[in-house]
C-alpha positions in Angstrom: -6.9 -45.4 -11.0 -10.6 -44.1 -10.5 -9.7 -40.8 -8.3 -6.6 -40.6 -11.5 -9.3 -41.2 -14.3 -11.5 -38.5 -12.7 -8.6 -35.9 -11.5 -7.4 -35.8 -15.4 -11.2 -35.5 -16.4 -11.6 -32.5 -14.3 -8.2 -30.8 -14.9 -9.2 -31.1 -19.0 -12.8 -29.5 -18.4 -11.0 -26.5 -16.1 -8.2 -26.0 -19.0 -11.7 -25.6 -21.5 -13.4 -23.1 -19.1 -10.7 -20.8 -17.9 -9.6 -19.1 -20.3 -12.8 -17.3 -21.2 -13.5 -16.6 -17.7 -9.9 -15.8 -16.3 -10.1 -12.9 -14.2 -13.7 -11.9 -14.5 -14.3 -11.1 -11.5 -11.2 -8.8 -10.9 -11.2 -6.5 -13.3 -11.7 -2.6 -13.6 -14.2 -1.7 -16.2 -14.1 1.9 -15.8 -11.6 4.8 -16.2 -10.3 7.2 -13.5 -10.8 10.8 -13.8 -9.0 13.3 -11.6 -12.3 15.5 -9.8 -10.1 17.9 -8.5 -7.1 19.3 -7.4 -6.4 22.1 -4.8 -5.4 25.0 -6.4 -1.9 26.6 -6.1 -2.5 29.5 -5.0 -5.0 31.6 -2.3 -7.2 30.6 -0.8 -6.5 26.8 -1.1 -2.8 26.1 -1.4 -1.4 24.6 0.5 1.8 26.6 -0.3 4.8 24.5 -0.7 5.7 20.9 -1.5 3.1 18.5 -0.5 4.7 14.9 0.4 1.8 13.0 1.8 -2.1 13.3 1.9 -4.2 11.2 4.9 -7.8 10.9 4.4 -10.7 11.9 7.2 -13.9 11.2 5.3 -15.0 11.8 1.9 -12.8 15.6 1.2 -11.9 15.9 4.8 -7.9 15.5 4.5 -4.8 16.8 6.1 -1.8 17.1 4.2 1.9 16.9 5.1 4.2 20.0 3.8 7.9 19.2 4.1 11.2 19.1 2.1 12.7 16.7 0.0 16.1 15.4 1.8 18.3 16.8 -0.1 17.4 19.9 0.6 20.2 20.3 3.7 19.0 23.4 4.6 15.3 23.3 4.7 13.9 21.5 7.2 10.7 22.7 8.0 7.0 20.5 7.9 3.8 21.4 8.9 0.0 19.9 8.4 -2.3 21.5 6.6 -6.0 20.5 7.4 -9.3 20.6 4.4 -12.8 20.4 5.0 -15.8 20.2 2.9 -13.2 20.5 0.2 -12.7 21.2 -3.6 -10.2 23.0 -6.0 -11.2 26.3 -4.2 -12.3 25.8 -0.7 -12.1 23.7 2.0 -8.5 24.9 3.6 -8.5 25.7 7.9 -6.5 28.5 8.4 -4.4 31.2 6.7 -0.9 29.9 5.4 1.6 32.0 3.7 3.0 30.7 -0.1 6.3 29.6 -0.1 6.8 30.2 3.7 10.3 28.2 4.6 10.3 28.7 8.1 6.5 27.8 9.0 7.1 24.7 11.5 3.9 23.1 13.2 4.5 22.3 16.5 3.7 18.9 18.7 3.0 20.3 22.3 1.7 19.1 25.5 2.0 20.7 28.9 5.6 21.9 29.3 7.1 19.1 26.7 7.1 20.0 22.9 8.6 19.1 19.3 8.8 20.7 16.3 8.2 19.2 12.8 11.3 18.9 11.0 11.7 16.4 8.0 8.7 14.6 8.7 8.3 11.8 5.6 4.7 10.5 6.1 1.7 10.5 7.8 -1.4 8.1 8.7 -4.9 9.4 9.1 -8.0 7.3 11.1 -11.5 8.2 11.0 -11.7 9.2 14.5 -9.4 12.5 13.4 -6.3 11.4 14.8 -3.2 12.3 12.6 0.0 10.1 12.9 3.2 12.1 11.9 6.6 10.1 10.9 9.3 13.1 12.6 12.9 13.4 12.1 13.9 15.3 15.0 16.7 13.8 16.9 14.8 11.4 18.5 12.7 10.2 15.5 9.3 10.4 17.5 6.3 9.5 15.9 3.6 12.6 17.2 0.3 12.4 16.7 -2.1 15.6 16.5 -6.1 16.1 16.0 -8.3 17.6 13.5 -10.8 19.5 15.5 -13.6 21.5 13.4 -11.2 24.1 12.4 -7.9 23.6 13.2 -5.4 20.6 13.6 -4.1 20.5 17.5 -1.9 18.3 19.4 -2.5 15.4 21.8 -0.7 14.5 24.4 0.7 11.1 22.6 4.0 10.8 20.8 6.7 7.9 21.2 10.1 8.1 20.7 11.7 5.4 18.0 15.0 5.2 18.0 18.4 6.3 16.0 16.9 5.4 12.6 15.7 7.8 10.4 11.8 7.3 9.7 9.5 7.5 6.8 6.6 5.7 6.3 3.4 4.8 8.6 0.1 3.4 9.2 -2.4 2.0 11.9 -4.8 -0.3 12.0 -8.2 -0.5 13.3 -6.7 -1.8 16.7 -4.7 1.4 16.9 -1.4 -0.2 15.7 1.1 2.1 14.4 3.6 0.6 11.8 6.4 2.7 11.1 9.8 2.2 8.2 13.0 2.8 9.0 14.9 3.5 6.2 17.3 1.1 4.7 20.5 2.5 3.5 23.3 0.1 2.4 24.6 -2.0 4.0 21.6 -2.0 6.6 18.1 -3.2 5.5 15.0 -1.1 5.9 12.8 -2.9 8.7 9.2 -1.7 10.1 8.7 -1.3 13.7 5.1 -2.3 15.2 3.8 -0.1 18.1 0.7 -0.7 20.2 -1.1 2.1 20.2 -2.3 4.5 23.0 -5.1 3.1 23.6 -3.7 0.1 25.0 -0.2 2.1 26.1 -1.5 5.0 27.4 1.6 6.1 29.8 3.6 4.9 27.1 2.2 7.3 24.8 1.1 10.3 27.2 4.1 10.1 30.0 7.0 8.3 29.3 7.3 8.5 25.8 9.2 5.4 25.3 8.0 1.9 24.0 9.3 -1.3 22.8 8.5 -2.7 19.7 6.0 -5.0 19.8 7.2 -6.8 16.4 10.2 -5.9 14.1 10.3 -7.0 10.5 13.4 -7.2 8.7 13.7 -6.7 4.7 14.8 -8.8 2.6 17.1 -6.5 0.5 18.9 -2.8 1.1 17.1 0.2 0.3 14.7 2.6 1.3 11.2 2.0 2.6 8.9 4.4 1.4 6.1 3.1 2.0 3.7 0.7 4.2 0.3 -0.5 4.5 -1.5 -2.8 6.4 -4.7 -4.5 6.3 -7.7 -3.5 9.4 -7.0 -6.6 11.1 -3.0 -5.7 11.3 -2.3 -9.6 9.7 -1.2 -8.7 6.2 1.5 -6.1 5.7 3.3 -4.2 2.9 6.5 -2.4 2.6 7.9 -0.7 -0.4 11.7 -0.7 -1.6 12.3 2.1 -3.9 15.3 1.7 -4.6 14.7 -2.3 -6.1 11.5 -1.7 -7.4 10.1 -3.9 -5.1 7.0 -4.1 -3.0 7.1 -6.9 0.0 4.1 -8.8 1.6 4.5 -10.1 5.0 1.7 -12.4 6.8 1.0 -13.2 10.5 0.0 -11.2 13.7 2.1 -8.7 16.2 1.7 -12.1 18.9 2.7 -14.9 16.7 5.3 -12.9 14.3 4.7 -12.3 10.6 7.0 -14.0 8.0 7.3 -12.8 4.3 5.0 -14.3 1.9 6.8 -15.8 -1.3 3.3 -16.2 -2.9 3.2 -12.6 -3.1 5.7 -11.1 -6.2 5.9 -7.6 -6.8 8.6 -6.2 -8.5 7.8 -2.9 -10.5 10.4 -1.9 -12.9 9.5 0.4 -15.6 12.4 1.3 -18.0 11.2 4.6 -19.4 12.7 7.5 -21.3 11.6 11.2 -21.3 10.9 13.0 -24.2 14.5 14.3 -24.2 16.0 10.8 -24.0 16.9 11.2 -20.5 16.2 8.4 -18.6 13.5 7.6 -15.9 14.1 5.7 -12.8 11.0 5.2 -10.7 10.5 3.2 -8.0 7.4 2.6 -5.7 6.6 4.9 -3.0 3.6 5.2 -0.7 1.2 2.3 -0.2 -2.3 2.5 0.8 -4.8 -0.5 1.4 -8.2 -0.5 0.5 -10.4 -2.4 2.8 -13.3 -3.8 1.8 -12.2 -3.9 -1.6 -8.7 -5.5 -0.3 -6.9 -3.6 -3.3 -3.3 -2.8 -2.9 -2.7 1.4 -4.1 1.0 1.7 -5.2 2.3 5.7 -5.6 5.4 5.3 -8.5 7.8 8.2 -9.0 11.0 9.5 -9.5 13.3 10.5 -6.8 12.6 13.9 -6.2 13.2 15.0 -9.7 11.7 18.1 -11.3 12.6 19.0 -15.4 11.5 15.6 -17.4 11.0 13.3 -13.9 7.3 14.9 -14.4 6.9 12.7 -17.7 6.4 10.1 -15.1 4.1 9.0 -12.3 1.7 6.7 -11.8 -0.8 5.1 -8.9 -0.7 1.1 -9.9 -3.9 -1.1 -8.4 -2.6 -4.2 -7.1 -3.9 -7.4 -6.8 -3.4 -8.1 -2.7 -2.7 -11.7 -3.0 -0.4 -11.9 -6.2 1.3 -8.5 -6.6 -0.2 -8.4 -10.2 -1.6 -5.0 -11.8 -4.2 -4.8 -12.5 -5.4 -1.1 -13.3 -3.4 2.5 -13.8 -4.0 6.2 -12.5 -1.6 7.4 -14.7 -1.1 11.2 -13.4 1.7 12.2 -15.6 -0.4 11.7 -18.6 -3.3 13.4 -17.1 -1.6 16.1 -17.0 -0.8 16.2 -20.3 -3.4 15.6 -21.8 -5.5 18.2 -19.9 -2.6 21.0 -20.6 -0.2 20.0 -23.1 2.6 20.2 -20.8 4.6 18.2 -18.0 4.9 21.0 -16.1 2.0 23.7 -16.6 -1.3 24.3 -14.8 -2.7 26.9 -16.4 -2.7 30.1 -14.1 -2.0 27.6 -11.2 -5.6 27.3 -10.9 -7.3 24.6 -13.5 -9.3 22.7 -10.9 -8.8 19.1 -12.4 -5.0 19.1 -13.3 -1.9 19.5 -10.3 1.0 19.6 -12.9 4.4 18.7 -12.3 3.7 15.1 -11.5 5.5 13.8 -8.0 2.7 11.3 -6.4 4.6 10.1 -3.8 1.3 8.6 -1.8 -2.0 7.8 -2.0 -5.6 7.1 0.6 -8.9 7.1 0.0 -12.2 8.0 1.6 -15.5 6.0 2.5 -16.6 6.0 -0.9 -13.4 4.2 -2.5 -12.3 7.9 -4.2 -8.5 8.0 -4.3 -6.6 10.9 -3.2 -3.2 11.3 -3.8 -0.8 14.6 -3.7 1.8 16.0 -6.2 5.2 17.0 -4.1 6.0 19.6 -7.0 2.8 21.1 -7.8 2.1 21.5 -4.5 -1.3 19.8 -4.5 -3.6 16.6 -3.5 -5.4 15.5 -5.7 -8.7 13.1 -5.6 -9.5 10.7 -8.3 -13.0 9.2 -8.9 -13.5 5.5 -11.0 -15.7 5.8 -13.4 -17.2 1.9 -13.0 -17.2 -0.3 -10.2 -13.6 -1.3 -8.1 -13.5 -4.8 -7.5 -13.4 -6.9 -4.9 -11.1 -9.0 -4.6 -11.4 -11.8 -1.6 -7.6 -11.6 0.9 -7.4 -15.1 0.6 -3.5 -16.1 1.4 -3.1 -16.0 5.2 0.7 -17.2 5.3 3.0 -20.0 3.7 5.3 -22.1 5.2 7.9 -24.6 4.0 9.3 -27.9 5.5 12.6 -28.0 5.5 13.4 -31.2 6.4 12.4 -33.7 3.3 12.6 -32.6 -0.4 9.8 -34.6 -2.6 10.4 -37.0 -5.2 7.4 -35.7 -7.7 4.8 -32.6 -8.3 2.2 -33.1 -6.5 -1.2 -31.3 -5.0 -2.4 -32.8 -2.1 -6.1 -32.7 -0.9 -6.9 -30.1 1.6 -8.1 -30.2 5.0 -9.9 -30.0 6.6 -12.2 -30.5 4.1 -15.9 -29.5 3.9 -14.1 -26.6 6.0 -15.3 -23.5 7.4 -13.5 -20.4 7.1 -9.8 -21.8 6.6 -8.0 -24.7 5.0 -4.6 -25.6 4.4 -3.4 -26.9 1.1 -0.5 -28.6 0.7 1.7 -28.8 -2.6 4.9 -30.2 -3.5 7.8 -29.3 -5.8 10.8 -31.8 -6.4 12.7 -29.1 -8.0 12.8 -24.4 -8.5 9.8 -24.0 -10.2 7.5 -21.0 -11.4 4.1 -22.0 -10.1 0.7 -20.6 -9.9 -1.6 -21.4 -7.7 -5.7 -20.5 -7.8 -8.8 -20.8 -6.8 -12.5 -21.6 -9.0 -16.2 -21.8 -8.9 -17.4 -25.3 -10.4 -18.5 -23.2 -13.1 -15.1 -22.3 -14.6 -15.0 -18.5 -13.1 -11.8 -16.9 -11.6 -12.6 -16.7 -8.0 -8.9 -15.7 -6.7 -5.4 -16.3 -7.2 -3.4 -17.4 -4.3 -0.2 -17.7 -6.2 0.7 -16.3 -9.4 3.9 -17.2 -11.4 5.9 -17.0 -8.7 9.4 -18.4 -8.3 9.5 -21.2 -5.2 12.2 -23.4 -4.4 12.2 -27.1 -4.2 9.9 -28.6 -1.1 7.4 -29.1 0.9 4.4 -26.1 1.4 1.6 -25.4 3.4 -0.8 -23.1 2.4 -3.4 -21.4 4.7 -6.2 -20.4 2.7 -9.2 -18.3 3.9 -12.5 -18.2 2.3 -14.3 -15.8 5.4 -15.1 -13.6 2.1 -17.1 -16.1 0.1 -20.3 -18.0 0.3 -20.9 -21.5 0.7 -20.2 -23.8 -2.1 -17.9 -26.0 -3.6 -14.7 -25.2 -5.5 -11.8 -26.5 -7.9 -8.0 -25.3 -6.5 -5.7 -25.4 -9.5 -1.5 -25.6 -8.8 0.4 -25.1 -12.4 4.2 -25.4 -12.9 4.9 -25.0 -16.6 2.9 -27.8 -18.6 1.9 -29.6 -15.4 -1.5 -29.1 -13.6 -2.9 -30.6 -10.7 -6.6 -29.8 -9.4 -8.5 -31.3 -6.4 -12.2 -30.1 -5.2 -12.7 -28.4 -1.8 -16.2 -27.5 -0.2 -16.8 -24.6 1.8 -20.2 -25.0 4.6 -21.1 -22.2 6.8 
């Protein structure tokens, strides 16, 4: 009756404090301004549509030119690389505008490939660029920015019959590629060790297994993934059910997908015209050391009113919950008065004809991001200071074997711990449930679970506090009316 007498005490003095400090330490108190955007013409185009953008340093980027699919008889890509760049400089090389048959090439010795239909591409800081190709053996090739000129390595792996799209790498040298998922088949990404652990792999034979294959959980294309530095949280995109996944583990041990995490993105919109809008998420990008989770949203390749629309969402890496807006589209508008103008093609803060379809970022947490139709990339500098947010939720699992008799929060353990605990909850029936985290104080300190949908059982949380100092704190569950709190205290 004492620890009941006291639990209740503490639960009433949380349901007092939170609400005034709710979310005060995640949120965006600036605005984001678009600094520039390549012109659209000599001698900074990059001359015809732009589908990706991956970030070197601080306006050192390459970006990907290639057709949209359903242009059957285009095929050609190629990289563009930008230096020291702004609206008007920065671009290596000479390319022609509108050039339909400029191809860069993957070569190495006697062996080469040509880009054709490439969807994506990854950028590290060491220069290395990661290209997802759809030649007939859907390699993934990887090139170099030198000084002055992107060249090739000798790495590239072939991936199999699936058409690619998406990629990324960690700072192990992981590569994460999509395949993409067209009914009845799901999407799936396929994890790769890099060359610096497969070097013949890469270099010589140009064949490796999977290390890890993920499997979504619904039809539809994958457009987009990103992963965290340490390669244990990873998101996928589903465009076409406006969904974006989060699955947690490793490459050894497997990853499973997190139902904590709910992100479903479904904005109903109507043009001007009345026509309707049907955008889904595209590219992802993760932003480490702020652990914020960068959603592109677009149409499907549509030009005419699909430019009303097109937005970079800022996600909460835990939850799946917005939690601030680049909205492009209405940039653009406001800066021109139109959907689809840029004034001489060369206003230096406005890419017109709104397409982001993915989105990085540089040292200094400025966004960049790229506008398919305008033939741009654009980077976007907050006007306050990006949050950070701690990655707290290091996987869930559920016991299958027992379903409860009551709600209930159990305490977790260990417990002083130091830097992971597991909490345990359970639900005796479906239940939306939230699940987060407090300073004795009252403030928000991170949400581990937020209004998501869980079915009936037993759960055990890993929770990882590596991120924030020593101290003691109050871990809230909530399902509807009910609440349940119990103290934890971490010592380092």
């Amino acid at each position: 009756m004492k620890f009941l007498h006291t639990l209740l005490i503490l639960t009433f003095f949380l349901s007092l404090l939170i609400p005034y400090s709710a979310l005060q330490s995640q949120t965006f108190d600036g605005d984001w301004n678009c600094l520039y955007a390549t012109i659209d013409d000599q001698p900074n185009a990059t001359g015809l549509r732009t589908m990706s953008v991956g970030v070197i340093k601080e306006n050192t980027f390459v970006a990907l030119v290639s057709p949209a699919p359903t242009e059957l008889t285009n095929t050609f890509s190629y990289l563009v690389g930008y230096t020291n760049a702004d609206s008007v400089n920065g671009r290596m090389g000479f390319f022609e505008y509108n050039q339909l048959d400029l191809i860069t090439q993957w070569s190495s010795g006697f062996d080469a490939v040509d880009m054709r239909r490439a969807c994506d591409i990854a950028v590290t800081p060491d220069s290395f660029v990661y290209v997802t190709n759809n030649d007939l053996d859907r390699n993934v090739l990887v090139f170099k920015m030198s000084e002055d000129a992107i060249v090739s390595t000798e790495y590239r792996i072939v991936t199999g019959a699936d058409s690619i799209w998406a990629i990324d790498v960690d700072e192990s040298g992981r590569v994460y590629v999509t395949t993409i998922g067209t009914a009845p088949n799901v999407g799936n990404v396929l994890v790769f060790e890099g060359f610096q652990k497969e070097q013949d792999a890469w270099a010589v034979n140009h064949s490796l297994a999977p290390i890890a294959t993920l499997s979504l959980p619904d039809t539809g294309r994958t457009r987009g993934v990103a992963v965290n530095a340490e390669g244990t949280v990873i998101y996928v995109s589903n465009w076409d059910v406006d969904k974006v996944y989060c699955f947690t583990g490793d490459p050894t041990t497997g990853y499973a997908l997190n139902p904590a995490f709910d992100c479903t993105v479904h904005d109903t919109l109507s043009a001007t015209t009345g026509a309707p809008l049907n955008p889904g998420p595209w590219g992802l990008g993760f932003m480490d050391t702020k652990n914020v989770l960068f959603v592109s949203m677009a149409n499907n390749f549509q030009t005419g009113v699909g430019y009303q629309y097109g937005r970079v969402y800022a996600i909460n890496p835990n939850t799946g919950v917005i939690l601030d807006t680049i909205d492009c589209a209405a940039w653009n508008f406001t800066n021109t008065g139109s959907w689809s103008s840029r004034p001489g093609g060369t206003m230096g803060t406005v890419s017109g004809y709104t397409s982001p379809y993915n989105v990085h970022f540089d040292e200094n947490f400025n966004v960049y991001n790229q506008s398919f139709y305008g033939w741009t990339v654009d980077k976007w500098q907050f006007s306050g200071t990006i949050p950070t947010i701690p990655l707290t939720i290091t996987g869930i699992e559920k016991d299958e074997n027992t379903i409860p008799k009551q709600f209930s929060l159990a305490q977790n353990y260990p417990n002083p711990f130091n830097p992971s605990t597991t909490i345990e909850f359970s639900l005796p029936q479906d239940a939306d449930i939230s699940l987060s985290v407090y300073a004795v104080t009252g403030e928000l300190v991170t949400t581990l679970i937020n209004n998501s949908t869980f079915t009936k059982g037993n759960y055990k949380l890993t929770f990882d506090a590596s991120k924030l100092a020593s101290g003691n704190y109050i871990y809230v569950l909530t399902n509807n009316d009910l609440k349940l709190s119990r103290k934890m205290s971490l010592i380092k």
